[in-house]
C-alpha atoms as a printed R data frame, in Angstrom:
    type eleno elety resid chain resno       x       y       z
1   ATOM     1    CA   UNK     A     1 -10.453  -8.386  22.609
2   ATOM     2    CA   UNK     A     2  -7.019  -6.972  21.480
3   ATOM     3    CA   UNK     A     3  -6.680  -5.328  18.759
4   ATOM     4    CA   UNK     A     4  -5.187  -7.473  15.869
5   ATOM     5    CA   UNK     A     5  -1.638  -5.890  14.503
6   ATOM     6    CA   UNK     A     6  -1.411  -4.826  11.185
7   ATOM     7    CA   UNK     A     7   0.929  -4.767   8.217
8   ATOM     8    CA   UNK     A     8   3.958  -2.618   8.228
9   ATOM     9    CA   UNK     A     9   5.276  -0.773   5.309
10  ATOM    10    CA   UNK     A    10   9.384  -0.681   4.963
11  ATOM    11    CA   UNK     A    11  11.363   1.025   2.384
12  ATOM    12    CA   UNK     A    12  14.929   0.246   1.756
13  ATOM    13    CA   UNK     A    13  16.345   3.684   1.782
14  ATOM    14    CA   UNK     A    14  20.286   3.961   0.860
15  ATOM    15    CA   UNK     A    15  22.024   3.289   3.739
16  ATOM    16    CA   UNK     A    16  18.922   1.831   5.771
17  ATOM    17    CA   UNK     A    17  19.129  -1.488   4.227
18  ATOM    18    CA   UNK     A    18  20.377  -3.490   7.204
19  ATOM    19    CA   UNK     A    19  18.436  -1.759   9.523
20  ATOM    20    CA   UNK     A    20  15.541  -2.144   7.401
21  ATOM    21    CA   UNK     A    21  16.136  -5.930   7.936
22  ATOM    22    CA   UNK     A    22  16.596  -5.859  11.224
23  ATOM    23    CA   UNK     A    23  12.919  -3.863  11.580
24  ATOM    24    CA   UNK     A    24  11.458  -6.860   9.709
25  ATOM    25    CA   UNK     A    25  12.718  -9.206  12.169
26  ATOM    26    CA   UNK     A    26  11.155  -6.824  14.694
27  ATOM    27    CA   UNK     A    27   8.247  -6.174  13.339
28  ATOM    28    CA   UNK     A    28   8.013 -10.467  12.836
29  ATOM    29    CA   UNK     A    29   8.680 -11.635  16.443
30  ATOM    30    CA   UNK     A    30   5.827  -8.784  17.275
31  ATOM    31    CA   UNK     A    31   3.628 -10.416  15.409
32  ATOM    32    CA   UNK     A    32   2.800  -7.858  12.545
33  ATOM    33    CA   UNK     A    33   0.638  -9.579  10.422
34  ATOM    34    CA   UNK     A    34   3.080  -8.742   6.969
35  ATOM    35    CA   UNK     A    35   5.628  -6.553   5.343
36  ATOM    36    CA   UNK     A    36   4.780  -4.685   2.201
37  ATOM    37    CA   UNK     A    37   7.381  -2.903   0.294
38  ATOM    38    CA   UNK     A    38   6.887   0.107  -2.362
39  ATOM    39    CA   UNK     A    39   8.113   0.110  -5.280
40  ATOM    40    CA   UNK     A    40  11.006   2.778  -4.909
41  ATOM    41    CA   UNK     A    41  14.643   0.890  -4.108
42  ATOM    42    CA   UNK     A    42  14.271  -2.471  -5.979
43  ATOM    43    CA   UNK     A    43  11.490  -3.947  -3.816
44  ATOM    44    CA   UNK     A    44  11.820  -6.865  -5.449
45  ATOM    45    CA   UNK     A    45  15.837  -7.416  -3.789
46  ATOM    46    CA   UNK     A    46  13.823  -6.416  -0.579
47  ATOM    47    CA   UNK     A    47  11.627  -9.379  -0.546
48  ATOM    48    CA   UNK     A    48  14.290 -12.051  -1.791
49  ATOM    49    CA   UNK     A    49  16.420 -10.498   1.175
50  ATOM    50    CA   UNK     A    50  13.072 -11.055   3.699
51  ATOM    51    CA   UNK     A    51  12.525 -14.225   2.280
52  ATOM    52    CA   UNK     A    52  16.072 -15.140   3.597
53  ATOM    53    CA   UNK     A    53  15.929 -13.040   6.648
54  ATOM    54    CA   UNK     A    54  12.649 -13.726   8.455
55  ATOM    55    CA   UNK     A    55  11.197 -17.326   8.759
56  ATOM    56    CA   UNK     A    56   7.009 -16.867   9.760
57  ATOM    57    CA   UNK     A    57   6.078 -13.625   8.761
58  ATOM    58    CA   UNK     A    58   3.903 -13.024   5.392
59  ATOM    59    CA   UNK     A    59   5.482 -10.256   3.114
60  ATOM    60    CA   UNK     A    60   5.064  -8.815  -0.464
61  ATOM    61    CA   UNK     A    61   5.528  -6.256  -3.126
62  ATOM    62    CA   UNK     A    62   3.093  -3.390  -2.763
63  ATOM    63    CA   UNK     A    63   3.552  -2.461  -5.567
64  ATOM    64    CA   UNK     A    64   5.693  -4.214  -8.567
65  ATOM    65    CA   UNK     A    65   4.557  -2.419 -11.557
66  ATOM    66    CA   UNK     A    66   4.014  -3.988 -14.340
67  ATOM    67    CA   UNK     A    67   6.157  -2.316 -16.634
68  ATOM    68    CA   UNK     A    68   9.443  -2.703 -15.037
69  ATOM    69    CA   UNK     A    69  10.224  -5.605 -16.124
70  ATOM    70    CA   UNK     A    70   9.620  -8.936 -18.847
71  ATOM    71    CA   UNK     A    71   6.430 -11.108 -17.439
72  ATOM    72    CA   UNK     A    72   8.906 -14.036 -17.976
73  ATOM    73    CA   UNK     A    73  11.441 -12.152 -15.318
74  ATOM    74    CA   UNK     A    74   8.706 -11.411 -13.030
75  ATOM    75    CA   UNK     A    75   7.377 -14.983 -13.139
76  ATOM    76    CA   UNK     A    76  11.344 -16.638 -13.050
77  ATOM    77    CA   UNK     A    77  11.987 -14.154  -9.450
78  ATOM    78    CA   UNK     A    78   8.891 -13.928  -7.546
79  ATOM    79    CA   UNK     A    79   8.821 -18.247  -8.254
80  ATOM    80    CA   UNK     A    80  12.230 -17.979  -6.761
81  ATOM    81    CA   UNK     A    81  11.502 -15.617  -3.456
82  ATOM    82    CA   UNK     A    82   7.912 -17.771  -3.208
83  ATOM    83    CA   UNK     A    83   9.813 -21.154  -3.046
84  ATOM    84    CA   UNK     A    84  12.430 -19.853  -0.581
85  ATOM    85    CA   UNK     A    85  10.561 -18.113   1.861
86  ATOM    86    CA   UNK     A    86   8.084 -21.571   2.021
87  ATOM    87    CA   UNK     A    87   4.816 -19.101   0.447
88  ATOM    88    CA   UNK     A    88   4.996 -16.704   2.304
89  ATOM    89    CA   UNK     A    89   5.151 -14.158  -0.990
90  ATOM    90    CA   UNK     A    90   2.783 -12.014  -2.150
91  ATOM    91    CA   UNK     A    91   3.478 -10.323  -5.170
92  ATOM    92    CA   UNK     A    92   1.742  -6.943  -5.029
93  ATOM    93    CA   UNK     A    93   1.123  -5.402  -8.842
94  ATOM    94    CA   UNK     A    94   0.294  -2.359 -10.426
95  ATOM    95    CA   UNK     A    95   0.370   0.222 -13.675
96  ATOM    96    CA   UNK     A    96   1.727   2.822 -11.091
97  ATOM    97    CA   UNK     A    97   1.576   6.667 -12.251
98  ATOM    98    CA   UNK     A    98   3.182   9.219 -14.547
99  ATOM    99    CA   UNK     A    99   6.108   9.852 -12.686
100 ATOM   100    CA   UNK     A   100   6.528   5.719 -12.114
101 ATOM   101    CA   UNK     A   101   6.721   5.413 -15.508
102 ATOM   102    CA   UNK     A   102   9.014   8.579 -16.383
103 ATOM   103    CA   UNK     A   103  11.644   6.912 -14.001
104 ATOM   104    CA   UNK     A   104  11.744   3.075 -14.985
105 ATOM   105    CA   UNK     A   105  11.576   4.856 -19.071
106 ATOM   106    CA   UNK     A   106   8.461   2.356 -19.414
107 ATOM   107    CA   UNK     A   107   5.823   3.195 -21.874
108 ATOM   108    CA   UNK     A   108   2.380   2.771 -20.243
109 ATOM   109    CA   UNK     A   109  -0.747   1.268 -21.940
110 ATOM   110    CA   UNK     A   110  -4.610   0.864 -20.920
111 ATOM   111    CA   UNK     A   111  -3.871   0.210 -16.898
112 ATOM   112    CA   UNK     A   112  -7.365  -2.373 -17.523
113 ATOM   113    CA   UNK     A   113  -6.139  -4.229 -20.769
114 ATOM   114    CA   UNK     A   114  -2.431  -4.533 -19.291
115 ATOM   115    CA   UNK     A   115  -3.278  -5.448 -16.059
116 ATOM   116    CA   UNK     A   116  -4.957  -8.873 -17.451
117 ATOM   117    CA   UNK     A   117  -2.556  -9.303 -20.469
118 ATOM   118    CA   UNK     A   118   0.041  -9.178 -17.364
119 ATOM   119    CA   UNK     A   119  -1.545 -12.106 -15.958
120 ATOM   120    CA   UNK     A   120  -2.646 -14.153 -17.760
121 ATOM   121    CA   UNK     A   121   0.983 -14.089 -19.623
122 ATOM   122    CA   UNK     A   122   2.383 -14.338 -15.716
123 ATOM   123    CA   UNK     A   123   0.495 -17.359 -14.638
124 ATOM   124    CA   UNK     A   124   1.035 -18.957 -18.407
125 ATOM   125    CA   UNK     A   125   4.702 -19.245 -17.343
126 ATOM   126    CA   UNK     A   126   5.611 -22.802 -17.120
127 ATOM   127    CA   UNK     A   127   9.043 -24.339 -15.887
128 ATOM   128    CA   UNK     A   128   9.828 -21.963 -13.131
129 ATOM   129    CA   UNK     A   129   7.971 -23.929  -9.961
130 ATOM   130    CA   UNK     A   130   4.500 -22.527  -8.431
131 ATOM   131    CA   UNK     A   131   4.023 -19.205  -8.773
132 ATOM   132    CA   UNK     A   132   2.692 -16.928  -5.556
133 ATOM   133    CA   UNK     A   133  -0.093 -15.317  -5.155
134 ATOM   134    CA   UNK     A   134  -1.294 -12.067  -7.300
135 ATOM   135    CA   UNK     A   135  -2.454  -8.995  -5.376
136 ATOM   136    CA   UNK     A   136  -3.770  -6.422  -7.795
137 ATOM   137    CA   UNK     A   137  -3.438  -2.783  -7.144
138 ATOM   138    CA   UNK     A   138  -6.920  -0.874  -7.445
139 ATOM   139    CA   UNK     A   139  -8.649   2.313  -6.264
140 ATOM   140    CA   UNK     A   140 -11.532   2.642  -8.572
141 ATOM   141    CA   UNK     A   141 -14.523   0.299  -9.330
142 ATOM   142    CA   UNK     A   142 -13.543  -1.080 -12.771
143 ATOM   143    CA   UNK     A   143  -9.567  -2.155 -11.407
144 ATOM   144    CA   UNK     A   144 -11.590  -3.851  -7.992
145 ATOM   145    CA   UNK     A   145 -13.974  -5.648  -9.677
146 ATOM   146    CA   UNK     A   146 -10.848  -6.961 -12.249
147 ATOM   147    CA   UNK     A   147  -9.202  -7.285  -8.677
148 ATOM   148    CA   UNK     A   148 -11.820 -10.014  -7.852
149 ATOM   149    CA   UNK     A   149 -12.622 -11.578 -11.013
150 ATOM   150    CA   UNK     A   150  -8.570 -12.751 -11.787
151 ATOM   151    CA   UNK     A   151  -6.247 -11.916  -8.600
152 ATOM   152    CA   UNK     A   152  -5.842 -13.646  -5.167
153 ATOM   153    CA   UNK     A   153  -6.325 -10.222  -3.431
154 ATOM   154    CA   UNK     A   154  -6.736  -6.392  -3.889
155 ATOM   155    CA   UNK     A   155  -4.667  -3.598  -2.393
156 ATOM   156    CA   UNK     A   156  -5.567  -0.258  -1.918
157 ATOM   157    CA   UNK     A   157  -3.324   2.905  -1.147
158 ATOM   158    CA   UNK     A   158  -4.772   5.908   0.427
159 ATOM   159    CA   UNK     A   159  -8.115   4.565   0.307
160 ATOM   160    CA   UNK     A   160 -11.137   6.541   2.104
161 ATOM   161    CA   UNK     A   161 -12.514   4.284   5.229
162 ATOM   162    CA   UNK     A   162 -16.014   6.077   4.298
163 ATOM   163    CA   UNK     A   163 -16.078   4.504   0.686
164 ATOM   164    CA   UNK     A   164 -14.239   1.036   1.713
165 ATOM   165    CA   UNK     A   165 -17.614  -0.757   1.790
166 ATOM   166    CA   UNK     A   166 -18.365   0.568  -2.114
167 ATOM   167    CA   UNK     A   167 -15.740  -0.524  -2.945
168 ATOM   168    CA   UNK     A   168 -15.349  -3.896  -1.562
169 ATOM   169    CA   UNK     A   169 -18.597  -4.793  -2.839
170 ATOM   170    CA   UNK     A   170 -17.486  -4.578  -6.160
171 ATOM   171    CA   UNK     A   171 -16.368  -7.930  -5.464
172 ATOM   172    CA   UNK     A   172 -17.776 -11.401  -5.548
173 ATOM   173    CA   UNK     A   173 -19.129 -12.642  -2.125
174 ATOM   174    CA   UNK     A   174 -17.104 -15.257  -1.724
175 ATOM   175    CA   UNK     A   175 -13.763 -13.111  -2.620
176 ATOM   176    CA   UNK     A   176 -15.057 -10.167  -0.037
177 ATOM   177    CA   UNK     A   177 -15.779 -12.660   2.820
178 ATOM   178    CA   UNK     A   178 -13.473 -15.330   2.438
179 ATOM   179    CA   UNK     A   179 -10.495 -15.303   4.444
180 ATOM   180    CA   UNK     A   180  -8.576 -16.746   1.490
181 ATOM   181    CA   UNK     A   181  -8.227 -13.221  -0.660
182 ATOM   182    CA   UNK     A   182  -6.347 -10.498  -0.063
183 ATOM   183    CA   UNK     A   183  -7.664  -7.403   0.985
184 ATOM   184    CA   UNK     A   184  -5.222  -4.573   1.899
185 ATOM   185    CA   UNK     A   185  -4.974  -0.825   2.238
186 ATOM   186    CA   UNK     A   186  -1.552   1.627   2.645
187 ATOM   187    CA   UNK     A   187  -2.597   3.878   5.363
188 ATOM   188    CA   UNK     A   188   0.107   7.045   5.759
189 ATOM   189    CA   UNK     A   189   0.115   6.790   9.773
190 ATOM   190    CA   UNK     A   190   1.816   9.741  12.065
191 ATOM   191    CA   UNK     A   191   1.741   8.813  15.745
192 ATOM   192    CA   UNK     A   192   2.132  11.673  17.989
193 ATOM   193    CA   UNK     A   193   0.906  13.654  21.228
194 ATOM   194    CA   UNK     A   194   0.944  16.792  19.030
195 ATOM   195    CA   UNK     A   195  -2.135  15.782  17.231
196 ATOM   196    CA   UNK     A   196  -1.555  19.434  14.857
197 ATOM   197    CA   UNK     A   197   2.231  18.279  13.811
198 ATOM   198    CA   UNK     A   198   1.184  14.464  12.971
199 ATOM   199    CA   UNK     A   199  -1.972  16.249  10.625
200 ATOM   200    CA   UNK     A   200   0.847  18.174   9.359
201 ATOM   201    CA   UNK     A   201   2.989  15.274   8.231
202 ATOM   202    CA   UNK     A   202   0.514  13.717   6.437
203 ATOM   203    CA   UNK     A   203  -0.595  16.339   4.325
204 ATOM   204    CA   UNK     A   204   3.193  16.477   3.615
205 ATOM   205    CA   UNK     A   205   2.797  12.648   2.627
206 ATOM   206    CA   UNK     A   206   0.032  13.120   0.543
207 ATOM   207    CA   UNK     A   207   1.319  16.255  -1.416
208 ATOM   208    CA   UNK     A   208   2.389  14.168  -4.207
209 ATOM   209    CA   UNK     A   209  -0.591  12.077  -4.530
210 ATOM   210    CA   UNK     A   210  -2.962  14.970  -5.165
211 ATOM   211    CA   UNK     A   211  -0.909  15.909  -8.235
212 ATOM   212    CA   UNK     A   212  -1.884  12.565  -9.837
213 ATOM   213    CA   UNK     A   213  -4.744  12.464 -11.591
214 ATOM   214    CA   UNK     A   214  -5.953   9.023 -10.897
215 ATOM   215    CA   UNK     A   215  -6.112   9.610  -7.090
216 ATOM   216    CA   UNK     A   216  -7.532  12.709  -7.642
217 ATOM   217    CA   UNK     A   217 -10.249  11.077  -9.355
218 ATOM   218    CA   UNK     A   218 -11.212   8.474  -7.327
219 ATOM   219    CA   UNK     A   219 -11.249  11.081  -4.025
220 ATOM   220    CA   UNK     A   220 -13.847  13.081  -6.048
221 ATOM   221    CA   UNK     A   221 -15.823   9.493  -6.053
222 ATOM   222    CA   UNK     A   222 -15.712   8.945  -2.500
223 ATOM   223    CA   UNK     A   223 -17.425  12.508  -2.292
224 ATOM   224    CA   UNK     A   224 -14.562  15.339  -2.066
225 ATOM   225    CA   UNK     A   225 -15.687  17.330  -5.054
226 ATOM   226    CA   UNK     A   226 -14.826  20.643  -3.832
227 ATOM   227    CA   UNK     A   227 -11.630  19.580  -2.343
228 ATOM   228    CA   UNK     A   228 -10.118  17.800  -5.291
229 ATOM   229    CA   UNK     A   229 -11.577  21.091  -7.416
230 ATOM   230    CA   UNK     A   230  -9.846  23.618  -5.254
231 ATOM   231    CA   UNK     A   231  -6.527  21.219  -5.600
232 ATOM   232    CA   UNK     A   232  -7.348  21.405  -9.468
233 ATOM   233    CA   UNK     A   233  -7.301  25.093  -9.136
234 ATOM   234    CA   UNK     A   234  -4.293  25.079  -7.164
235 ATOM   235    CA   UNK     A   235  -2.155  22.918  -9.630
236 ATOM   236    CA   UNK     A   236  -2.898  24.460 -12.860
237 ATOM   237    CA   UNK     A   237  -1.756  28.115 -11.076
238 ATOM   238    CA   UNK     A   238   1.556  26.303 -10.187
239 ATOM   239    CA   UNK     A   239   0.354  26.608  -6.586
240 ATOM   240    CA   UNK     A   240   2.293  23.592  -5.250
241 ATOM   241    CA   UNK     A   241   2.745  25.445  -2.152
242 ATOM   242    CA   UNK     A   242  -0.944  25.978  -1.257
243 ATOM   243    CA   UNK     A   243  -2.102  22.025  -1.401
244 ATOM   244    CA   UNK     A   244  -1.388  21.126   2.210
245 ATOM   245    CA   UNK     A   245  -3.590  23.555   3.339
246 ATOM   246    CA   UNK     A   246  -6.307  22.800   1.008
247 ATOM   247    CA   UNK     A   247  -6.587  19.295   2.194
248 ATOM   248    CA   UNK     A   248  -9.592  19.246   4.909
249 ATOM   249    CA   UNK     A   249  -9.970  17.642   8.533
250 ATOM   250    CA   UNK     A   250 -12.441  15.353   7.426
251 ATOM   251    CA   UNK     A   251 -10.879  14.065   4.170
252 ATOM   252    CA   UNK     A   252  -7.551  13.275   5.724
253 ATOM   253    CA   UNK     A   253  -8.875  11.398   8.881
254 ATOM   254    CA   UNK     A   254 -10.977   9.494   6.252
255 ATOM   255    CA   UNK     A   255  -7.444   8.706   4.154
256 ATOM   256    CA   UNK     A   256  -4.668   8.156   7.343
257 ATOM   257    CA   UNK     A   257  -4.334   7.919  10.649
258 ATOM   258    CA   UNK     A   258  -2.845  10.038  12.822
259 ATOM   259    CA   UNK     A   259  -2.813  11.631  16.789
260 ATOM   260    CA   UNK     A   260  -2.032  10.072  20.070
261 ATOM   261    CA   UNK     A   261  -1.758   6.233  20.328
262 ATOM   262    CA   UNK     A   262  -5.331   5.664  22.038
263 ATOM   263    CA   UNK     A   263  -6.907   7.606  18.774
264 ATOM   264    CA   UNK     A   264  -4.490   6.062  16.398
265 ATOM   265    CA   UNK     A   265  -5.192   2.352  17.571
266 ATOM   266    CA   UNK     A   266  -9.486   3.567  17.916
267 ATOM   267    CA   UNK     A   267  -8.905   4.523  14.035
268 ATOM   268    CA   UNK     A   268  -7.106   1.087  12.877
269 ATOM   269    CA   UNK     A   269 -10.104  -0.738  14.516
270 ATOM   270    CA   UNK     A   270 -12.391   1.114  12.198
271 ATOM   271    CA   UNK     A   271 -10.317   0.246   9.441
272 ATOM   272    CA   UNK     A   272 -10.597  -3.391  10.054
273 ATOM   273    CA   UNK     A   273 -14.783  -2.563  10.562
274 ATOM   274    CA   UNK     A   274 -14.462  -1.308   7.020
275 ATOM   275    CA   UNK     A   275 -13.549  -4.508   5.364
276 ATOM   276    CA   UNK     A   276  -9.779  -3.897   5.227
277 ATOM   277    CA   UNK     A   277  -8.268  -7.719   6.680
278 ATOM   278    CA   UNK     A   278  -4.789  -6.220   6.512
279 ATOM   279    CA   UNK     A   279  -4.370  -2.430   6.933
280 ATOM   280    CA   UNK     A   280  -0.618  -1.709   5.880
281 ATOM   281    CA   UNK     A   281   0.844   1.100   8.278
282 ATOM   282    CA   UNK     A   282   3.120   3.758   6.511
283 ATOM   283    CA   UNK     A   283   4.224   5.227   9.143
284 ATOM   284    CA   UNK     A   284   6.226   8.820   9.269
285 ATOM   285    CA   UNK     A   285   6.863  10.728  12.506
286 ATOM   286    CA   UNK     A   286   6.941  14.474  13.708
287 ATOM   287    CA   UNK     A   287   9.828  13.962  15.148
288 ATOM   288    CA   UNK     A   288  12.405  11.908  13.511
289 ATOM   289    CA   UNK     A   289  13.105   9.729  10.210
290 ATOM   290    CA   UNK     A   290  11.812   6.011   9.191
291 ATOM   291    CA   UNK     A   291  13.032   4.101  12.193
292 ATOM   292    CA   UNK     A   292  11.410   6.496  14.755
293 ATOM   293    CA   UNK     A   293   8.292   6.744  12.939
294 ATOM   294    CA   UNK     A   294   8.416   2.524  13.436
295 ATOM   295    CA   UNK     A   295   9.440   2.545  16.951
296 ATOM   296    CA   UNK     A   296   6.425   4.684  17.589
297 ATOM   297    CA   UNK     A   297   4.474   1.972  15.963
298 ATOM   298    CA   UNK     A   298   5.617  -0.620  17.729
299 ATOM   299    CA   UNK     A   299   4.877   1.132  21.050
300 ATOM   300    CA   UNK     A   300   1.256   1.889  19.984
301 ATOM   301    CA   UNK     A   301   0.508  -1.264  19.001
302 ATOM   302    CA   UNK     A   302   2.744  -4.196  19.913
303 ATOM   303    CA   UNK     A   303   4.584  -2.660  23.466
């Protein structure tokens, strides 16, 4: 059986924009199963400009966070980009991190508390027109379980495969098997020959993500103890420098994909044995910029 295609992750990078379009188009008449969009570079303009721009493929925030705007804002644009695009909208939230909040000037609460408040405020909107569906950002047990008790779907970013079935069954039965919620992951993806440079891209990905706490935590979950301890180490001695090379084999073929395109599509089919019903590709390549990391993609998995 063919392997089903994934999500793709774009990001509207200054003077990209168009292009970035034109990869969504791409990436639709492929038949990608969605395009998610990070928060960085107004994702929200992104999706109204998909919702004009492509006319079958699904597509969503990944993530909005919460603080960047008024609930009654949120709730007035994503009603707009959901009616538009005929539902095809997902919108994707999250508390995001310390540096997240730093940049939009937002003052972050109790990620929990919020993250309800948020919806239960959103969806209590009234006047705008139906409302899409709510994907809720998680990693640890306590966000996925809120994940299935009041969203439409949980996303993950730089999830372990090994722990995926933990954490899925944090939620209800009918949530984790139905076909009906959401479940996603952001997998940082380097496709390449030179199996040593695509390892070395990703731990160039993932450099800023071991500096936040949260993700820190939750790898130390999923069993990486002495990894996450050693980064620890690293951090407090100001040893940016030093974190690529403390990240291990095993913990970063357990958190992206990379290699030739026969291991790279092997990998995505255990990611979709895991539990994950849309694995999001965030692809970077060893030998050129967004759109070559794509086009190697695309000739992985849809040439």
């Amino acid at each position: 059986m063919p392997l089903q295609l994934p999500a793709l992750c774009v990001i509207a990078t200054p003077g990209n924009r168009r292009a970035m379009i034109d990869t969504a188009r791409e990436a639709e008449r492929r038949g990608f199963q969605g395009i998610y969009v990070p928060s960085r570079f107004s994702n929200m303009s992104v999706c109204e400009a998909l919702a004009w721009n492509t006319e079958r493929i699904t597509f969503g925030t990944a993530i909005a966070p919460i603080y960047a705007r008024s609930v009654s804002d949120f709730a007035e644009a994503t009603a707009f980009i959901h009616e538009i695009s005929g539902g095809r909208f997902r919108f994707g939230i999250g508390v995001a991190h310390a540096p997240g909040h730093a940049r939009m000037e937002a003052k972050a609460g109790k990620p929990l508390a919020d993250t309800r408040a948020f919806v239960e405020k959103y969806r209590s909107q009234d006047g705008q027109g139906p409302l899409p569906p709510i994907v809720i950002a998680a990693l640890r047990q306590k966000m996925v379980t809120l994940a299935g008790a009041i969203g439409d779907g949980v996303v993950f970013a730089n999830a372990c495969r090994s722990a995926m079935g933990a954490s899925l069954s944090h939620l209800p039965a009918a949530k984790r098997d139905g076909a009906g919620f959401f479940i996603g992951n952001m997998i940082p993806t380097c496709i390449s020959d030179d199996i040593e440079a695509a390892k070395t891209v990703n731990r160039r990905t993932l450099t800023g993500y071991l500096q936040l706490p949260n993700y820190r935590n939750y790898w130390k979950e999923c069993g990486y103890v002495e990894e996450m301890a050693a980064v620890e180490r690293a951090i407090a001695e100001q040893r940016i420098q030093d974190l690529p090379r403390l990240m291990s084999d095993k913990w970063l073929a357990d958190v992206t994909l990379f290699g030739p395109p026969a291991r790279v599509r092997e990998e995505l089919a255990a990611w979709y044995a895991a539990g994950v019903r849309t694995p999001i590709i965030v692809a970077s390549s060893a030998t050129g910029r967004q759109r070559q990391a794509i086009e190697e993609v695309f000739a992985t998995l849809a040439g």
